[in-house]
C-alpha positions as CSV (number, residue, x, y, z in Angstrom):
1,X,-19.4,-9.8,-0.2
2,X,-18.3,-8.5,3.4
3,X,-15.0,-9.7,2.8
4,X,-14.7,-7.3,-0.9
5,X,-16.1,-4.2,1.4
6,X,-13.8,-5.0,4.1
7,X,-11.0,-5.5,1.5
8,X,-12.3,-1.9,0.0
9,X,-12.1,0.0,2.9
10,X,-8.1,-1.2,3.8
11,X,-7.3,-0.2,0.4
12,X,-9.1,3.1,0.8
13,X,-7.6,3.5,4.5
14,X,-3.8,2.8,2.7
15,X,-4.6,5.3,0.2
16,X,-5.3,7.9,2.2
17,X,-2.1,7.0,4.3
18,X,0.0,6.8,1.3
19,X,-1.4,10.6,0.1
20,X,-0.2,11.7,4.1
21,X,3.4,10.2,3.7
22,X,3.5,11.8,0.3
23,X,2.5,15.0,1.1
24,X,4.7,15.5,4.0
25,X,8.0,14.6,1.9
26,X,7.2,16.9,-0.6
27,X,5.4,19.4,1.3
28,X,2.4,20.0,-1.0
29,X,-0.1,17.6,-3.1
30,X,2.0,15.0,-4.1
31,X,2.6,14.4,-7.7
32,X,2.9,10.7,-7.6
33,X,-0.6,10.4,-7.1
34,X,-1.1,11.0,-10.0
């Protein structure tokens, strides 16, 4: 159980890293988010 929230929170952590990198290249919300 620790191990799924643990494994939750990197994946959250990427995503929000992953939304940075994309927004700086483009320079606005980045449309591969969606």
């Amino acid at each position: 159980m620790e191990d799924f929230q643990e494994k939750d929170n990197q994946s959250k952590e990427n995503q929000e890293l992953f939304r940075h990198i994309c927004g700086d290249i483009i320079g606005h919300d980045p449309p591969c988010l969606q």
